[in-house]
C-alpha positions in Angstrom: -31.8 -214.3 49.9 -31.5 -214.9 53.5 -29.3 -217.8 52.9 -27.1 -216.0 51.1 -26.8 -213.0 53.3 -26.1 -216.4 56.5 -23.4 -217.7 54.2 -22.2 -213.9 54.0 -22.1 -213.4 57.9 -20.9 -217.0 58.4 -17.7 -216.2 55.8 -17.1 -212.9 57.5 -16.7 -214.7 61.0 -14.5 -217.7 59.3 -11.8 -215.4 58.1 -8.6 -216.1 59.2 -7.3 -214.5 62.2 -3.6 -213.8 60.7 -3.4 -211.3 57.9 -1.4 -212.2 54.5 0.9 -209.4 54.4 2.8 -208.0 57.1 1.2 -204.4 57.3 -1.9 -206.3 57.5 -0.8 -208.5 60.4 0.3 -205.2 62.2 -2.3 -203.5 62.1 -4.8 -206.4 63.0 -3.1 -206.5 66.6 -3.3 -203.1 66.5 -7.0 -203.6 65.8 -7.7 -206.1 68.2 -6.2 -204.4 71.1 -8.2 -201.6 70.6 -11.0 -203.7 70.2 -10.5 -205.0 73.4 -10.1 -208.5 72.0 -6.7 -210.0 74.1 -7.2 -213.6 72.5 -6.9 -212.0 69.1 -4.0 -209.8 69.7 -2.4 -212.6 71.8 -2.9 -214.9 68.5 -1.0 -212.5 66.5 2.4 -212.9 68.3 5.1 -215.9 68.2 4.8 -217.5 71.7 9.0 -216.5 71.9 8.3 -212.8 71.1 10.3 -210.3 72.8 8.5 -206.9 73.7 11.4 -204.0 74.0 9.6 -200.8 75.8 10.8 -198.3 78.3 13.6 -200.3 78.9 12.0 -203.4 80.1 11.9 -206.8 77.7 8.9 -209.2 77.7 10.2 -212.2 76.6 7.0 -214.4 75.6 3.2 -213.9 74.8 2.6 -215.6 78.3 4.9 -213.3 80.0 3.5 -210.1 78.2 -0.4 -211.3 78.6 0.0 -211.5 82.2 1.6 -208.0 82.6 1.2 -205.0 80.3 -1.4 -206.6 77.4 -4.2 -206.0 79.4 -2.8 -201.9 80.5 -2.1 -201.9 76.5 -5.8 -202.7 75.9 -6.9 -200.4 78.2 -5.1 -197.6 76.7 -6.3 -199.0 73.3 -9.3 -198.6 74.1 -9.6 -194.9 75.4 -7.2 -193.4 73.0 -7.4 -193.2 68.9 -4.3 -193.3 67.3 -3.2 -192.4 63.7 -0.5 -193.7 61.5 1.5 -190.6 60.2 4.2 -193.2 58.5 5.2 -196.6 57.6 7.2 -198.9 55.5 7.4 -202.8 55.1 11.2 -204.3 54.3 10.6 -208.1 53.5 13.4 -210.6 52.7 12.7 -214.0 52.4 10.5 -215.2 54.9 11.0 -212.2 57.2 9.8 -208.8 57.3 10.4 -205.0 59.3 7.0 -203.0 60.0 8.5 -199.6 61.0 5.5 -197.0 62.5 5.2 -193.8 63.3 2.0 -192.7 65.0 0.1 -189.8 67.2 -2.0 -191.2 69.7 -4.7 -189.0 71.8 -7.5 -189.8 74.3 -8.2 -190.2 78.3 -6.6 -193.0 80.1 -6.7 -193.7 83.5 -8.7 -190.0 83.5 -5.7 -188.4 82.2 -5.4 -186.4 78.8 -3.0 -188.4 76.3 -1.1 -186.3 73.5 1.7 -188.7 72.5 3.6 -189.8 69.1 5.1 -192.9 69.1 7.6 -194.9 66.9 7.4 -198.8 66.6 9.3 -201.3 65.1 7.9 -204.9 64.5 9.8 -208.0 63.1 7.7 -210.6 61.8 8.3 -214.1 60.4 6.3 -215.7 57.8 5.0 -219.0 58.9 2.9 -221.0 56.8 1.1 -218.9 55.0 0.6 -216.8 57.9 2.5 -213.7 59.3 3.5 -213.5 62.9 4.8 -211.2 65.1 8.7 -212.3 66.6 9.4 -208.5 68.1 8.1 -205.5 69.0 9.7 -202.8 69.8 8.2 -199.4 71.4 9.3 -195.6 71.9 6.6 -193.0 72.4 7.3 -189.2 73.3 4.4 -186.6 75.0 3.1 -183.8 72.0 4.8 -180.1 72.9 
């Protein structure tokens, strides 16, 4: 029995980091930033990803894990968010995530009352899914 339940625990850890659907890739990023687990989240996006939020571009995983990933954890981390809608569009080896959320919490000992929209392109690589572009909008609750 206690074999089986180490092969159990073992399996659990072994599973692989990127998900085999698209809705499932999304929202393990979504999972590990809130987690707190950058590695994993980083490991979920194409090294030439471009992040579109507020304006600004991030134009590679390098360039977004030295800036905002680390803020974006944070915020993860003190907020729970819910996803009111979503949809998957795949063609081929490419797919659309499209998001619509309501995020609340504390960050940075502020009250957060927000809903947010997100858009993520991914590729199909392998047999894996990755994510080639996220793009953000978010709006404070009335």
């Amino acid at each position: 029995m206690r074999q089986l339940l180490a092969l159990a625990l073992l399996s659990a850890h072994a599973l692989p980091l990127h998900a085999a659907a698209p809705l499932e890739t999304v929202a393990a990023f979504h999972q590990a930033m809130a987690d707190g687990k950058a590695d994993q989240a980083s490991a979920l996006l194409a090294p030439e990803i471009q992040i579109y939020e507020s304006g600004y571009v991030e134009r590679s995983r390098n360039e977004y894990a030295s800036h905002h990933l680390p803020a974006d954890i944070a915020f993860a981390k003190g907020t729970s968010s819910k996803v009111l809608k979503q949809s998957e569009c795949m063609a081929g080896e490419l797919a659309v995530v499209m998001q619509e959320s309501e995020t609340s919490g504390t960050y940075k000992g502020a009250k957060v009352h927000m809903f947010g929209t997100e858009t993520a392109v991914l590729e199909r690589r392998g047999e894996q899914w990755i994510i080639t572009h996220l793009h953000w909008s978010s709006r404070k609750a009335k």
